[in-house]
Structures are given as C-alpha cells and as structure tokens.
DSSP file (Angstrom, degrees, kcal/mol; ACC not computed):
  #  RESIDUE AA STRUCTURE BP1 BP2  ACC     N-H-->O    O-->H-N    N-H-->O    O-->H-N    TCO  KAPPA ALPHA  PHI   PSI    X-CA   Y-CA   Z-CA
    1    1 A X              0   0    0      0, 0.0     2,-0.2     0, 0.0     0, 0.0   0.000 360.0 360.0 360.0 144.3  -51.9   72.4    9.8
    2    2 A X        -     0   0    0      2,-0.0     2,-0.2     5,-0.0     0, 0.0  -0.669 360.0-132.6 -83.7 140.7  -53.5   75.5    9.3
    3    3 A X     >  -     0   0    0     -2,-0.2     4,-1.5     1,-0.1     5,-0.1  -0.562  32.3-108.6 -83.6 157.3  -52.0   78.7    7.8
    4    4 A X  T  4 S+     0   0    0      2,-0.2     4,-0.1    -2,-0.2    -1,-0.1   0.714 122.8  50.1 -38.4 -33.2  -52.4   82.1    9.5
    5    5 A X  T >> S+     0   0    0      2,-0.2     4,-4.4     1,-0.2     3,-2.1   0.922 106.6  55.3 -80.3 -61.9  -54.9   83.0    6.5
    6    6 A X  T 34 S+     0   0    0      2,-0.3     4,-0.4     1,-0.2    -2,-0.2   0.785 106.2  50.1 -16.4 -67.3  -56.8   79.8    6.9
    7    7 A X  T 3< S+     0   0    0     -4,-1.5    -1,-0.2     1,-0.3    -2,-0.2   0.194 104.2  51.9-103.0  23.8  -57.7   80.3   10.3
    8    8 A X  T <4 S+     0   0    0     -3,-2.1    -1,-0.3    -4,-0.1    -2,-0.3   0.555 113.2  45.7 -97.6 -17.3  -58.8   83.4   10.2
    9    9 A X  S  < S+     0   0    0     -4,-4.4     2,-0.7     1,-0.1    -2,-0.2   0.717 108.5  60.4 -87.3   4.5  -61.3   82.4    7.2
   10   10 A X  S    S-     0   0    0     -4,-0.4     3,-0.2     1,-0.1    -1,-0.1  -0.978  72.0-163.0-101.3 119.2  -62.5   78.9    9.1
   11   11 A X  S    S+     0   0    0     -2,-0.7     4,-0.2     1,-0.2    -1,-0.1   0.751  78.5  78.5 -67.8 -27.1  -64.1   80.2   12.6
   12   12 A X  S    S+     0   0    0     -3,-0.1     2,-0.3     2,-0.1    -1,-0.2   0.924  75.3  71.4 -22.6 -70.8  -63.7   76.7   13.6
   13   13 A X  S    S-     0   0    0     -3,-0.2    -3,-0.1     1,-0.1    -1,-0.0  -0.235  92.8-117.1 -92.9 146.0  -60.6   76.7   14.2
   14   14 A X        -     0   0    0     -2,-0.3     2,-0.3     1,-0.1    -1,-0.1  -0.349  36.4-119.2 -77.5 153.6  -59.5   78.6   17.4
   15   15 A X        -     0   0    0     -4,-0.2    -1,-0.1     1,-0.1    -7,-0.1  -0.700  32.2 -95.8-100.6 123.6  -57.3   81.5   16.4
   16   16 A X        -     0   0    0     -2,-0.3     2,-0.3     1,-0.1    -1,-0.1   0.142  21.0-129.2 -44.5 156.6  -53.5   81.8   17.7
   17   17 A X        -     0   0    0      3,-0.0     3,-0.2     1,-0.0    -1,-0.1  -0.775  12.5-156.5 -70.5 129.7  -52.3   83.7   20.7
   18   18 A X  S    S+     0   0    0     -2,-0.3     3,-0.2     1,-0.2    -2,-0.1   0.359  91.3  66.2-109.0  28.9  -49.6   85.7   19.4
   19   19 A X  S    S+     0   0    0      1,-0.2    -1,-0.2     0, 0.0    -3,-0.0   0.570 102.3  46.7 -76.3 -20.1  -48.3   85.8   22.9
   20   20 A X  S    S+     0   0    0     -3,-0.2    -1,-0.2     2,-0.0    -2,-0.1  -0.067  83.3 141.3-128.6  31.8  -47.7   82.1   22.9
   21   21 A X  S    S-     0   0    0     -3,-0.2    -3,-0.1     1,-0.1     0, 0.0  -0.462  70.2-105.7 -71.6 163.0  -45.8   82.0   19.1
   22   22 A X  S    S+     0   0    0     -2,-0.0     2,-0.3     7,-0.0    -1,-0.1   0.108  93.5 100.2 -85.1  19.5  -42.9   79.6   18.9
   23   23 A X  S    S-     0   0    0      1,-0.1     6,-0.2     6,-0.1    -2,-0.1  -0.941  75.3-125.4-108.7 148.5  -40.2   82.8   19.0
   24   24 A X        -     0   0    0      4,-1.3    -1,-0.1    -2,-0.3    -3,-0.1   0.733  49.7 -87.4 -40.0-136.8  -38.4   83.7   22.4
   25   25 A X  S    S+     0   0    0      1,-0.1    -1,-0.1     2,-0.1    -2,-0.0   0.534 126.5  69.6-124.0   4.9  -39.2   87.4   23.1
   26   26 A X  S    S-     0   0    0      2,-0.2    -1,-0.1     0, 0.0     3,-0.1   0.531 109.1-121.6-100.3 -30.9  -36.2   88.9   21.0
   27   27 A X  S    S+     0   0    0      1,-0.3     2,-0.4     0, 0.0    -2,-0.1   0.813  77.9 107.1  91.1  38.0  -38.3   87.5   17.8
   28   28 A X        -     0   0    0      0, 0.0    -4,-1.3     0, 0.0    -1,-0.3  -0.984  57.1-147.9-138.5 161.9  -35.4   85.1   16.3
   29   29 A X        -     0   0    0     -2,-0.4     2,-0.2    -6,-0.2    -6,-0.1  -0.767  17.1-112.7-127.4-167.7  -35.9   81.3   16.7
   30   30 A X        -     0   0    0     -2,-0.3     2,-0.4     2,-0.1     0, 0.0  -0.565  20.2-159.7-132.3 163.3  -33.2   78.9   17.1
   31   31 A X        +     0   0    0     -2,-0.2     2,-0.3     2,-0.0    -2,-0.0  -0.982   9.8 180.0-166.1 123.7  -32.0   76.2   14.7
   32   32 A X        +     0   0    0     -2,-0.4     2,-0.3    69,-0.0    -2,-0.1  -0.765  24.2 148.1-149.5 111.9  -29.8   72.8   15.7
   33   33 A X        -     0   0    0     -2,-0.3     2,-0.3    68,-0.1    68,-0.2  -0.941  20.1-177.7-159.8  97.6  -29.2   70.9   12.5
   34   34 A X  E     -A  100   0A   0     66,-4.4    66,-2.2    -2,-0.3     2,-0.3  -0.974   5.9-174.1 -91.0 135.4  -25.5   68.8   12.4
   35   35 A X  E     +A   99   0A   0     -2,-0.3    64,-0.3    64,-0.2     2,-0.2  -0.983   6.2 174.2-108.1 149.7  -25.1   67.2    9.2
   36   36 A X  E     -A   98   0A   0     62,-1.8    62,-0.7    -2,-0.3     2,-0.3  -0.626  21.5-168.4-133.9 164.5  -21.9   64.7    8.9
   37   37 A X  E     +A   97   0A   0     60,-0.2     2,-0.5    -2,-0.2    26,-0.4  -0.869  51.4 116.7-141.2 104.8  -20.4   62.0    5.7
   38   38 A X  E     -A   96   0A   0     58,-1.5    58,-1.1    -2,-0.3     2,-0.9  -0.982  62.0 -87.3-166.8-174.0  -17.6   60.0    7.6
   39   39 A X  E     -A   95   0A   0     22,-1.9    22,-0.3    -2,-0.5    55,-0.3  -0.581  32.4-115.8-104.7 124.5  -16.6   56.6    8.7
   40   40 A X        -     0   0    0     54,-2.2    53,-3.9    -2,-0.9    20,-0.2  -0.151  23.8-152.3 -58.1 135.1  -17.2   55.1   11.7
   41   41 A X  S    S+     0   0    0     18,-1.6    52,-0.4    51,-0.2     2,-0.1   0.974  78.9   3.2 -78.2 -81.6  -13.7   54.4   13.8
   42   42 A X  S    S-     0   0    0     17,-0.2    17,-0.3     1,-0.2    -1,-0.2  -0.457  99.8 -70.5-117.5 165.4  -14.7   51.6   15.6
   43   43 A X        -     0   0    0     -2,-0.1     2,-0.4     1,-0.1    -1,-0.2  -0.307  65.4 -96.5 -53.2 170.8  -18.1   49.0   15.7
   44   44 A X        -     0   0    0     46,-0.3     2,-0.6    42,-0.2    14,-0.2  -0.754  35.8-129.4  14.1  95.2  -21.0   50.9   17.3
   45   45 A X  E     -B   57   0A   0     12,-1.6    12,-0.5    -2,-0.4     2,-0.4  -0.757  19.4-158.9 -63.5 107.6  -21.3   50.0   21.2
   46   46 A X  E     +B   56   0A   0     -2,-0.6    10,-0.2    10,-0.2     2,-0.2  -0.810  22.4 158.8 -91.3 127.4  -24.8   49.0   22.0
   47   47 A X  E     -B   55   0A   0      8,-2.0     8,-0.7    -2,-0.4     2,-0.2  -0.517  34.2-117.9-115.4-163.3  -25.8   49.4   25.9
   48   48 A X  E     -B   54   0A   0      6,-0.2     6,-0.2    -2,-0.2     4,-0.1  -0.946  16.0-121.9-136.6 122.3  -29.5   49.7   27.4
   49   49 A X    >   -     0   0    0      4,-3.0     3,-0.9    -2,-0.2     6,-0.0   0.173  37.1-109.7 -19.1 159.0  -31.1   52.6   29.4
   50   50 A X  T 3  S+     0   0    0      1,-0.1    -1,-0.1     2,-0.1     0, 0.0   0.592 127.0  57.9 -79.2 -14.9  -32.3   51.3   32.9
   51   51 A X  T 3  S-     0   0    0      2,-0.1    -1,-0.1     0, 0.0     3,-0.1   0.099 131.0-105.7-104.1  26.1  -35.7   51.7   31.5
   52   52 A X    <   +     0   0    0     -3,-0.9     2,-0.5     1,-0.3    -2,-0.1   0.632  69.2 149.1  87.6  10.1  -34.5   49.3   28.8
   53   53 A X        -     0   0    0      1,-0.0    -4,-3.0    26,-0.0    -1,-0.3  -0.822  44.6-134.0 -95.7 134.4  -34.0   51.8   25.9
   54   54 A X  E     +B   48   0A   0     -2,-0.5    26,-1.7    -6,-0.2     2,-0.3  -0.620  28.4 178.6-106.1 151.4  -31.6   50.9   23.9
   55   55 A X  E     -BC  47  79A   0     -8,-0.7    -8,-2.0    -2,-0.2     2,-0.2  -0.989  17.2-141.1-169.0 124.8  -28.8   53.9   22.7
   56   56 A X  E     -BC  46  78A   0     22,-2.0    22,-1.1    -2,-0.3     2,-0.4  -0.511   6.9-153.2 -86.8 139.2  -25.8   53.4   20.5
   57   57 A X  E     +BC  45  77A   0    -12,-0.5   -12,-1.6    -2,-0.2     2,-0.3  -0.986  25.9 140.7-144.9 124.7  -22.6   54.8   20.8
   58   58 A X  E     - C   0  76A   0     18,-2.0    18,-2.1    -2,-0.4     2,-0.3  -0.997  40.4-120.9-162.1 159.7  -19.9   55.5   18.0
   59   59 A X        -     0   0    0     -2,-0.3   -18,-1.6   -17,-0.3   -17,-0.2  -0.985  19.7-145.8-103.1 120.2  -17.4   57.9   16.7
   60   60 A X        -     0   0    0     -2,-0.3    14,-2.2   -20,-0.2     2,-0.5  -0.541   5.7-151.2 168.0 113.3  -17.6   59.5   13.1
   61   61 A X  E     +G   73   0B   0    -22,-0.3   -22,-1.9    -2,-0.2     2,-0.6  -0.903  26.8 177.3 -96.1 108.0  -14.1   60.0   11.4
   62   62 A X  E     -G   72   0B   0     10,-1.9    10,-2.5    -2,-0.5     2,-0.8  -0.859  24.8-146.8-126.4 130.1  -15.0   63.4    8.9
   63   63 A X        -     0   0    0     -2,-0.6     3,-0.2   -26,-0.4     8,-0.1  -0.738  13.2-161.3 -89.0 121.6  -12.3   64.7    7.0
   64   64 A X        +     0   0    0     -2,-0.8     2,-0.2     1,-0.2    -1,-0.2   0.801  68.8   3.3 -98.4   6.0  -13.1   68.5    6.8
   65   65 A X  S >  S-     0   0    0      3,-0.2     3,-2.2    -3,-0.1    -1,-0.2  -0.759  77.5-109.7-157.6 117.2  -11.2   69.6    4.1
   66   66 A X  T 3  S+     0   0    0      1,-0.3    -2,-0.1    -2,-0.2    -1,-0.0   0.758 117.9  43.9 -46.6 -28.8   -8.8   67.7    1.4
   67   67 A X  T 3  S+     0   0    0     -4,-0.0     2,-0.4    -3,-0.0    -1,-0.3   0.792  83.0 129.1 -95.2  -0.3   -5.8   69.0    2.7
   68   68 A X    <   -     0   0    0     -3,-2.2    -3,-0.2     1,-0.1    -4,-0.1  -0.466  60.0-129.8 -60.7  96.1   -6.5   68.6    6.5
   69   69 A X  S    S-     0   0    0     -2,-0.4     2,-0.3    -6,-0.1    -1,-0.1   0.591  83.0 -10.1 -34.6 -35.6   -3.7   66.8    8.5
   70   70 A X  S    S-     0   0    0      0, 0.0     2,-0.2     0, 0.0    -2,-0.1  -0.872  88.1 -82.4-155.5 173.5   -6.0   64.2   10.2
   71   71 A X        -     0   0    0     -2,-0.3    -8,-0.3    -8,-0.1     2,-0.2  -0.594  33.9-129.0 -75.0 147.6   -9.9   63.8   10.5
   72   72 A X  E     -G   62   0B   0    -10,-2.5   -10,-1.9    -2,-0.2     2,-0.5  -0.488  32.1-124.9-108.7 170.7  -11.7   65.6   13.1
   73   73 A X  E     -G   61   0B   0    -12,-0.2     2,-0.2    -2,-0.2   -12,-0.2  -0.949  19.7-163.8-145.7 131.8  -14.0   63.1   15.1
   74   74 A X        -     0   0    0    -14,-2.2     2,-0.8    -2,-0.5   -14,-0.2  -0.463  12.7-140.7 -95.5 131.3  -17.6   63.3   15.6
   75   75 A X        -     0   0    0     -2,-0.2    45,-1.5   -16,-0.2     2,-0.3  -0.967  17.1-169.7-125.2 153.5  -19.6   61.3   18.4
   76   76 A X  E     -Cd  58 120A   0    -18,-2.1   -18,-2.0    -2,-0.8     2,-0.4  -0.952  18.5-175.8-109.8 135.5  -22.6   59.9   17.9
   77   77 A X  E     -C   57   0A   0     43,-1.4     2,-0.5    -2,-0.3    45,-0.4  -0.984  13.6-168.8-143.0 128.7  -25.1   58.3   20.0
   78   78 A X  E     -C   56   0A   0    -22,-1.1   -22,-2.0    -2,-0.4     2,-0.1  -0.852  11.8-137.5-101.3 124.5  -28.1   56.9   18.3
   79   79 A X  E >>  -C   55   0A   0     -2,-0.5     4,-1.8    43,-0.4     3,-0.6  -0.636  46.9 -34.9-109.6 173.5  -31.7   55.5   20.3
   80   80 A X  H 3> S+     0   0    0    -26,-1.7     4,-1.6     1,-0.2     5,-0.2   0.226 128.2   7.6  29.2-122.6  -34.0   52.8   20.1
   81   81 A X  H 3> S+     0   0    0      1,-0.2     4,-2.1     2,-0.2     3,-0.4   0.745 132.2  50.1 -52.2 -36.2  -34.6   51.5   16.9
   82   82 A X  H <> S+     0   0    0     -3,-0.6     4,-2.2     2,-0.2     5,-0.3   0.881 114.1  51.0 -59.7 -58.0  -31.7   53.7   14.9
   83   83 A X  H  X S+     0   0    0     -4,-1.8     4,-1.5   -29,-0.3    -1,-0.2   0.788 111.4  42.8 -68.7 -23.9  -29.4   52.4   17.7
   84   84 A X  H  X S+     0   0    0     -4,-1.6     4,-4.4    -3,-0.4     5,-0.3   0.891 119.6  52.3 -66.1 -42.1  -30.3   48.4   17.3
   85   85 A X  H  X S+     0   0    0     -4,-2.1     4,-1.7     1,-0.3    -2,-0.2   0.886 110.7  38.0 -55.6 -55.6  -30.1   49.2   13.6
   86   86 A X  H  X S+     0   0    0     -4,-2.2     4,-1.8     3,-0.2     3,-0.3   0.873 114.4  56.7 -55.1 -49.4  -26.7   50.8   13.3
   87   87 A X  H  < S+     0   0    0     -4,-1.5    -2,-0.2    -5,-0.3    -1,-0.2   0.956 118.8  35.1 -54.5 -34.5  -25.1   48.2   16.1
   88   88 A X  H  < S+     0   0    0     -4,-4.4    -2,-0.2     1,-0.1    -1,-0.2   0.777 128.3  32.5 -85.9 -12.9  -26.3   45.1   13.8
   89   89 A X  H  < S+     0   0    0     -4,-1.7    -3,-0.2    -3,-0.3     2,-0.2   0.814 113.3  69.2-126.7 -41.3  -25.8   46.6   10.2
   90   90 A X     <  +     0   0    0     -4,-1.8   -46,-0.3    -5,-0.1     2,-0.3  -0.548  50.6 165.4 -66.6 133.4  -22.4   49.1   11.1
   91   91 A X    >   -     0   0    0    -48,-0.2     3,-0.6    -2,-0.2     2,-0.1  -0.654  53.8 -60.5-136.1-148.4  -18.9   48.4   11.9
   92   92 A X  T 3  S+     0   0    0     -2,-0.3   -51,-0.2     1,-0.2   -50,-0.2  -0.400 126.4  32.5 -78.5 130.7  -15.7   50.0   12.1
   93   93 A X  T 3  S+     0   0    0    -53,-3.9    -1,-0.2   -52,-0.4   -53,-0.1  -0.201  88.1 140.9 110.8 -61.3  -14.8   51.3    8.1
   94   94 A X    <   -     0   0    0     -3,-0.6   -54,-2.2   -55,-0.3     2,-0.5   0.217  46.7-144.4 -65.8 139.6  -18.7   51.9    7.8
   95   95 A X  E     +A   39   0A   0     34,-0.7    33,-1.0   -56,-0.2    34,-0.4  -0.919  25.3 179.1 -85.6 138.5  -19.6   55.3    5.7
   96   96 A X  E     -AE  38 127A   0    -58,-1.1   -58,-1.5    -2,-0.5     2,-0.3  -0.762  31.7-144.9-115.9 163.1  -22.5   56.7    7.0
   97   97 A X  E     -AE  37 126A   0     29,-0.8    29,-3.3    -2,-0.2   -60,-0.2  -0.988  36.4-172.6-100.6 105.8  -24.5   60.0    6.2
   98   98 A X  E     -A   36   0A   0    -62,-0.7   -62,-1.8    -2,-0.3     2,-0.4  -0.734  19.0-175.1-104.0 163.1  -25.8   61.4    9.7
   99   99 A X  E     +A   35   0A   0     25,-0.3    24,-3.4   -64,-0.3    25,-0.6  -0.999  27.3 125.3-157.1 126.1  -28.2   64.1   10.7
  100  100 A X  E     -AF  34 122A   0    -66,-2.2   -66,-4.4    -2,-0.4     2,-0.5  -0.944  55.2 -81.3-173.6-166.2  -28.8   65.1   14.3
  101  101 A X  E     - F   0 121A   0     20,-1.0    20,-2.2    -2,-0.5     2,-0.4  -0.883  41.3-118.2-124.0 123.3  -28.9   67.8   16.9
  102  102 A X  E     - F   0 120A   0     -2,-0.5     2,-0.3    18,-0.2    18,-0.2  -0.621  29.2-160.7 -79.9 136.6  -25.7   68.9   18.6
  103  103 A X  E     - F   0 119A   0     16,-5.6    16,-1.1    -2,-0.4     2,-0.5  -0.944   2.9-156.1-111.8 143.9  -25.9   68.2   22.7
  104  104 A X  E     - F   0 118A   0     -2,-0.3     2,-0.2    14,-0.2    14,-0.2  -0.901  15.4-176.5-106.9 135.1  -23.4   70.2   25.1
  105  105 A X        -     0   0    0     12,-3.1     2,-0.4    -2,-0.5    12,-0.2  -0.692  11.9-164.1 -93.0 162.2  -22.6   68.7   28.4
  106  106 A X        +     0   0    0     10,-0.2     2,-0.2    -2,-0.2    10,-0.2  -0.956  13.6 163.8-150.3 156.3  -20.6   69.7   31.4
  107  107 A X  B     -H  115   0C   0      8,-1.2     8,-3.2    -2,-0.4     2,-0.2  -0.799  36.8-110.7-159.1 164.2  -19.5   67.8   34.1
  108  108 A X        -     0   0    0      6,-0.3     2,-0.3    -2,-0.2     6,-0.1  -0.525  34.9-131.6 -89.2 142.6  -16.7   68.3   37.1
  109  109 A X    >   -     0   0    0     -2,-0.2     3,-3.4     1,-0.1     4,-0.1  -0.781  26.4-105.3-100.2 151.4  -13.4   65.9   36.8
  110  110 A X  T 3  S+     0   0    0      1,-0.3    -1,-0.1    -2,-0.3    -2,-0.0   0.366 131.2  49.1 -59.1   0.1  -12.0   63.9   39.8
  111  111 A X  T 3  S-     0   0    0      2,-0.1    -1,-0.3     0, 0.0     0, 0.0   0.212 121.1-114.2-114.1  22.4   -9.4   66.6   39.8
  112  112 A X  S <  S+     0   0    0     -3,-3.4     2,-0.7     1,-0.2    -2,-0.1   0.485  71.5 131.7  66.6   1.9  -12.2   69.6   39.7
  113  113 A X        -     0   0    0     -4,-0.1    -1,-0.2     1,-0.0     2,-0.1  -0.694  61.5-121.7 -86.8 105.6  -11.5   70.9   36.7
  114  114 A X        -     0   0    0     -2,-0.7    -6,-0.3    -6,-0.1     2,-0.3  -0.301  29.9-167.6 -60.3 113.9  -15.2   71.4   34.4
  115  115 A X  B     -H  107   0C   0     -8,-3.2    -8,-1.2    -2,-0.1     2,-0.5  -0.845   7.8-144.5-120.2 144.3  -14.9   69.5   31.2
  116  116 A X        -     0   0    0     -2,-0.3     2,-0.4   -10,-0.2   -10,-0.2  -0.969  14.7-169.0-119.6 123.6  -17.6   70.0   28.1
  117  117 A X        -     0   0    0     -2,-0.5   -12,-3.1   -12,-0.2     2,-0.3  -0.875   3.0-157.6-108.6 148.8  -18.5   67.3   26.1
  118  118 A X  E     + F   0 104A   0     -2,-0.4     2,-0.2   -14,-0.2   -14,-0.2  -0.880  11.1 174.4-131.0 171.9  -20.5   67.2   22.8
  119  119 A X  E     - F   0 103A   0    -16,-1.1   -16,-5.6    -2,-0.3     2,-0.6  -0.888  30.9-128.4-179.8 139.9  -22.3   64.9   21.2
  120  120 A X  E     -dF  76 102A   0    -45,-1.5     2,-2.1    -2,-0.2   -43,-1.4  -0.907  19.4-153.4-111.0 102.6  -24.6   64.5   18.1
  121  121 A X  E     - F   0 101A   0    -20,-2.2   -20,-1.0    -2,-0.6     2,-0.2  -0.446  31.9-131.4 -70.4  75.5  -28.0   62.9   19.2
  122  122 A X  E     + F   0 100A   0     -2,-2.1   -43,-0.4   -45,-0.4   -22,-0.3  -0.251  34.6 179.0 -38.9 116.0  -28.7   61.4   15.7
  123  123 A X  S    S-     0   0    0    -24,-3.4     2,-0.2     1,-0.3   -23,-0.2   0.809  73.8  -4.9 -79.8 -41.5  -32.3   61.9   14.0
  124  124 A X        +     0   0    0    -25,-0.6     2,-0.4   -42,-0.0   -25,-0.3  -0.905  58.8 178.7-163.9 136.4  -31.4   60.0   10.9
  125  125 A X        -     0   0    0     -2,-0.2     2,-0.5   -27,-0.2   -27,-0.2  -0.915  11.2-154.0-146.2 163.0  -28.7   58.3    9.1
  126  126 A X  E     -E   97   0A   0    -29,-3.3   -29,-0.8    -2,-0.4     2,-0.8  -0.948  24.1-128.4-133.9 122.1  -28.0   56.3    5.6
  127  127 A X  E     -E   96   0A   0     -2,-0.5   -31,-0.2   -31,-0.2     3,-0.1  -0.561  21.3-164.5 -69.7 135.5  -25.4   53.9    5.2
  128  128 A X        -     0   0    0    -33,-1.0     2,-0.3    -2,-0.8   -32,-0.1   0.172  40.9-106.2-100.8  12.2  -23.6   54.9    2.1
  129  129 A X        -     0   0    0    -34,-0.4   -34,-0.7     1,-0.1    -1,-0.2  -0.628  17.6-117.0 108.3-163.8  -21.9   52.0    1.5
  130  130 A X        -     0   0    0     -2,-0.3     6,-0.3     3,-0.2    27,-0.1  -0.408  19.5-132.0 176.7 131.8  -18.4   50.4    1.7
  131  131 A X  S    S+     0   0    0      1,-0.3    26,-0.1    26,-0.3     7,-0.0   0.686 106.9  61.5 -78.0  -6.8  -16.3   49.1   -1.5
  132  132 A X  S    S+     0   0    0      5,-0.0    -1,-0.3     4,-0.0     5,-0.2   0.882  81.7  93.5 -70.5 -45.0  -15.6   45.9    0.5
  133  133 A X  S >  S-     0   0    0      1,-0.1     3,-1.7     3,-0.1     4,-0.4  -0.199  73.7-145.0 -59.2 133.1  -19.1   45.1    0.6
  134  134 A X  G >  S+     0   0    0      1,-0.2     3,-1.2     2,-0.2     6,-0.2   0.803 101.0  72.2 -68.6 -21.7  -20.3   42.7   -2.6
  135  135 A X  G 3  S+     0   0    0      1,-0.3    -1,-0.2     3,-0.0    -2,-0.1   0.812 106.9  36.5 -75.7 -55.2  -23.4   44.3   -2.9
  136  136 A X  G <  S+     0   0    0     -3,-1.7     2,-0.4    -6,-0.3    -1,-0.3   0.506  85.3 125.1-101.3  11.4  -21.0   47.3   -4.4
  137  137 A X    X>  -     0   0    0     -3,-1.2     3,-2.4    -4,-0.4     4,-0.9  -0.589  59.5-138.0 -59.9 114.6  -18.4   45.4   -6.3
  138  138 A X  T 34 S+     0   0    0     -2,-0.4     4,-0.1     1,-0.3    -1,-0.1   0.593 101.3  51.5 -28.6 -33.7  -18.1   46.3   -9.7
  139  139 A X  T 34 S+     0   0    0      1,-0.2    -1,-0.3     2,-0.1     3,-0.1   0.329 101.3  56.2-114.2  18.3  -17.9   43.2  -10.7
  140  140 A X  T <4 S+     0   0    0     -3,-2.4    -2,-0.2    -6,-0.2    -1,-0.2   0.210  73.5 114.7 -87.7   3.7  -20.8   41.7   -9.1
  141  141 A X  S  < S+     0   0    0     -4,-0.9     2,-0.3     1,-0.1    -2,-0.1   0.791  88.4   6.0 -42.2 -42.8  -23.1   44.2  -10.7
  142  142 A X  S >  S-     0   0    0      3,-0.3     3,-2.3    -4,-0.1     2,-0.9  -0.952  74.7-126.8-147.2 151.5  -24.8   41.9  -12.6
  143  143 A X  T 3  S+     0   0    0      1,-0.3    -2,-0.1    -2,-0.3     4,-0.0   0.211 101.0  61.2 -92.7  33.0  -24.5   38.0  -12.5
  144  144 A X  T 3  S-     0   0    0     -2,-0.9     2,-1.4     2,-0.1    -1,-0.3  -0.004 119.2-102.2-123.2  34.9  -23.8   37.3  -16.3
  145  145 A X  S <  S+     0   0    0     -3,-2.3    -3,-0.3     1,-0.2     2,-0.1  -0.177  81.4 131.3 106.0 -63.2  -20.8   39.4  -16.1
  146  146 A X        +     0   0    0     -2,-1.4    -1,-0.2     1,-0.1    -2,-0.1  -0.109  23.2 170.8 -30.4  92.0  -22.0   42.4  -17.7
  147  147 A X        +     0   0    0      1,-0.2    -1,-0.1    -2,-0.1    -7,-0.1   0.600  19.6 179.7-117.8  23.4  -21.1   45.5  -15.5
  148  148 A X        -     0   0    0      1,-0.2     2,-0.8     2,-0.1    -1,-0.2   0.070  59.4  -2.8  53.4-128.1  -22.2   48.4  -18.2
  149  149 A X        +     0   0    0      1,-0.2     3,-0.3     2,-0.1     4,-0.2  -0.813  64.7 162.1-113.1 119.3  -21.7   51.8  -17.0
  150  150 A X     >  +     0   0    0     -2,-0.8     4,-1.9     1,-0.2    -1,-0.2  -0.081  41.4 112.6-103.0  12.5  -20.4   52.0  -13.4
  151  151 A X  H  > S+     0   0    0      2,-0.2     4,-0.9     1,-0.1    -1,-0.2   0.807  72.0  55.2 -71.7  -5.7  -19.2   55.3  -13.6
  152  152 A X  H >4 S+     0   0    0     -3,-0.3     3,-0.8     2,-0.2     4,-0.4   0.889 111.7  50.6 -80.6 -57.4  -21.9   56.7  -11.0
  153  153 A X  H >> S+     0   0    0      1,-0.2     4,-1.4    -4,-0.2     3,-0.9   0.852 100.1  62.5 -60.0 -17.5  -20.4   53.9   -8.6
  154  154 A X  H >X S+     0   0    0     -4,-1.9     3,-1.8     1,-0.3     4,-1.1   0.981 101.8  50.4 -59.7 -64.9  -17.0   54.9   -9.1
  155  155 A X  H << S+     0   0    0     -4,-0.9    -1,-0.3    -3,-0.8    -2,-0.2   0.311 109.0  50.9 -76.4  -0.9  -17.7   58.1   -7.7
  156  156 A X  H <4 S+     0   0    0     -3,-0.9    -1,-0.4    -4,-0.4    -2,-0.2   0.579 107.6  51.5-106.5 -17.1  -19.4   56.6   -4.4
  157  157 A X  H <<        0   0    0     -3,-1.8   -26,-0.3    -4,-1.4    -2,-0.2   0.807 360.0 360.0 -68.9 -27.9  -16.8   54.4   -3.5
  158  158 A X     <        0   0    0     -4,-1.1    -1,-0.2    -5,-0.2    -3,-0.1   0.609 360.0 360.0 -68.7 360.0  -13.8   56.9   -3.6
C-alpha cells in the first residue's frame, strides 16, 4: 500500500479523492476492538448457517477485577473455521484469550417489550491452557523426570 507521499511521487498510481477518505464527515473514525482472558462456562455449541456456514456459540466467564463478587459473562460466537476449531478443541473450564468486535442487537419480546443483546463476533482467539491438561503438568514436563525451572508455568496456570 502506498503512502500519501509515494503516490504523489509515482504518477502511476492514481491519486486519492480526499472526498472518498475512510473518515465520516465530522473527521474522527471509529474503532471496535473487544479483547477478553476468561473461561468458557459451558462446551461451545456448534450449529450451521442454512447456507451451511458453520458458527459457534459460547459464553466467556471474565473476572473484571480481584475483588468482584461474581464474573461478568461475555458471549461469543465464533465462524467457520474458528467455530469448527473452538467446538472440537474447547470445553467447559477452557481459558481462552479472545479478540473480536462487539455486535448490538435489538429485537421485540412476546410480551413487546425491546430487548438488546450483545455479542462478541470473534476475529481471533488462543487457547491458554488448562492445568488439567497433561500437556501443562509440571510433572510431565519432561519424560526423564526432570522438571527444571517451571516458574514461568506457575504463573500461567493460576
């Protein structure tokens, strides 16, 4: 991609409108970036799209502050590949790191009353692990026994 500078010194390349720049008409742009660390409540529900795209469903337990009576809860709905990935590889327990774009909804209730739902359309997420798993047992670390210095994995399990 070309910088402003760039394309005015290549003549090639055809030179921007700056009627058609990516800011509204107030001059600010916009930014929707969630990011979350918390544990999945339950397995991952995998459905399919009627045009056969497959899209993932979960809740995200994130504690937002150490002293914070209870966990706030996130959803997440994950596509395609991200959403096979997370139903086969995630369950209930799981820490994830997620990254996504918050969506607002609205809809009417069978009693008429206008309800908003959100939702985090995940972009990308990393399993972070889970001290049940053997893979992060301290004392599988290495198979003669040896399990050196495991103080960086202490601090990802807690």
């Amino acid at each position: 991609m070309a910088t402003r500078t760039q394309a005015q010194a290549n003549p090639t390349v055809p030179q921007e409108d700056p009627a058609s720049s990516e800011r509204t008409g107030t001059g600010e742009r916009g930014l929707n970036k969630c990011l979350f660390i918390g544990r999945l409540g339950a397995d991952p529900e995998l459905r399919y799209t009627a045009a056969g795209i497959p899209v993932a469903t979960a809740s995200l337990a994130v504690k937002s502050y150490p002293g914070a009576p209870g966990p706030d809860w996130i959803k997440l709905r994950f596509w395609r590949g991200a959403a096979e990935t997370v139903a086969q590889y995630a369950g209930k327990g799981s820490k994830l790191h997620v990254e996504g774009k918050l969506r607002v909804g609205r809809f009417t209730d069978k009693d008429g009353v206008v309800r908003t739902t959100f939702v985090i359309d995940v972009d990308e997420f990393l399993f972070l692990g889970d001290a049940a798993h053997p893979a992060h047992d301290p004392a599988a670390a290495t198979a003669d026994g040896d399990t050196g210095d495991l103080s960086a994995l202490a601090g990802l399990a807690a």
